[in-house]
C-alpha positions as CSV (number, residue, x, y, z in Angstrom):
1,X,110.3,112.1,98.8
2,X,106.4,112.8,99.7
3,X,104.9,110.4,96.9
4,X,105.8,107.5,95.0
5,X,104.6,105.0,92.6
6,X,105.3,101.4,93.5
7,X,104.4,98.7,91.3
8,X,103.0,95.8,92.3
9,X,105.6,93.6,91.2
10,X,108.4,96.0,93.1
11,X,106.4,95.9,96.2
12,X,106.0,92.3,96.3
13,X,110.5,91.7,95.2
14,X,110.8,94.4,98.1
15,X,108.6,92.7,100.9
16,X,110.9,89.3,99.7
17,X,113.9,90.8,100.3
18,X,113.0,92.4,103.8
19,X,113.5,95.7,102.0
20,X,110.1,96.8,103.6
21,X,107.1,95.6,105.4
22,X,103.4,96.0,105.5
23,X,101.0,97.4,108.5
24,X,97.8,97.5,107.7
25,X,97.2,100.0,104.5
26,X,100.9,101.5,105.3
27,X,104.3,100.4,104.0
28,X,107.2,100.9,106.5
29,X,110.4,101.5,104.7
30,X,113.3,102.8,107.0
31,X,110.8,103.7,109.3
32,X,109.2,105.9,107.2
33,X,105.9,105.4,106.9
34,X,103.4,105.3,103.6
35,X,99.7,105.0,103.3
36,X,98.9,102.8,100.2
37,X,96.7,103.4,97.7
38,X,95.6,101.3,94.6
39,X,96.9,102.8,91.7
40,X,98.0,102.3,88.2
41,X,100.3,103.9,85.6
42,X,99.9,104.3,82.0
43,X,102.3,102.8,80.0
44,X,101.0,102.5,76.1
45,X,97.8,103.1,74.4
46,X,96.3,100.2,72.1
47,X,96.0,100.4,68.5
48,X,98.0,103.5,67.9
49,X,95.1,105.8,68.6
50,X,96.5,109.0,69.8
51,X,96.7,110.0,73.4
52,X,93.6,112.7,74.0
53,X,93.7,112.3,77.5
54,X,97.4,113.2,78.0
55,X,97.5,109.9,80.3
56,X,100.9,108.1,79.3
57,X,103.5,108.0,81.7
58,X,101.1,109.1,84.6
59,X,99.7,107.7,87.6
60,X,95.6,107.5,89.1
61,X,94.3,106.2,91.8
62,X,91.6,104.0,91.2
63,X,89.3,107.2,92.7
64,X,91.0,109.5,89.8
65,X,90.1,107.1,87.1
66,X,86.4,106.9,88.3
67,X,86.6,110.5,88.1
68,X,87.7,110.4,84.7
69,X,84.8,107.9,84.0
70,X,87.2,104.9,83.1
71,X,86.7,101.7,82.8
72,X,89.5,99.3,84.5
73,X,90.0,95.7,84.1
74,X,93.6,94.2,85.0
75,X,96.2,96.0,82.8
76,X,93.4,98.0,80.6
77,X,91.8,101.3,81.0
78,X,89.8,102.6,78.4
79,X,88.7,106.4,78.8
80,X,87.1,108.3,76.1
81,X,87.1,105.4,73.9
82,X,90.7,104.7,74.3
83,X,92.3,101.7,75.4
84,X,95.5,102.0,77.6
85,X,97.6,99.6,79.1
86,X,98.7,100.1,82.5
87,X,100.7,98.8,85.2
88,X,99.3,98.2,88.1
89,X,100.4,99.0,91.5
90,X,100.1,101.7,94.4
91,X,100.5,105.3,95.4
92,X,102.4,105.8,98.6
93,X,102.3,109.5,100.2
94,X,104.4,109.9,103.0
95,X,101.7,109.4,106.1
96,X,101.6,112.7,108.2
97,X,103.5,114.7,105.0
98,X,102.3,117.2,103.2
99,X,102.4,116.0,99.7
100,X,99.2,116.6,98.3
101,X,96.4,114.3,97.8
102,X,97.7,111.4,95.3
């Protein structure tokens, strides 16, 4: 696995548990290592409105939603007029793999 999507409450049950560990922007798990990036996933859009953006269920990185021209606060994004929840957590692409830009 190249990519992942870690939320933040996983990551913080997994540094707990000695599961993995942290250095500097990287995540060490069975010493593979992941470069970090803040990220969040869509989970449910508010009010009903319907989905124009095509955004539930995927992941941005906070530099994809400024791309998109969203607005992020906590657990909200609203793009295009839309408010989404989100979770929020972290991308981690395998450091030295060829997985793509997240």
């Amino acid at each position: 696995m190249s990519r992942l999507f870690l939320s933040q409450e996983a990551l913080d049950i997994w540094l707990m548990q000695g599961h993995v560990r942290l250095d500097g922007e990287h995540m060490v798990i069975d010493d593979q290592r992941y470069t970090l990036l803040p990220a969040v996933r869509f989970v449910e859009i508010a009010g009903g409105q319907p989905d124009r953006a095509q955004l539930l269920g995927k992941v941005k990185t906070e530099r994809q939603l400024i791309a998109l021209g969203a607005e992020h606060y906590m657990e909200s994004v609203i793009i295009e007029g839309i408010g989404y929840q989100v979770q929020q957590g972290f991308v981690g692409q395998l450091a030295g793999g060829h997985g793509g830009q997240p």
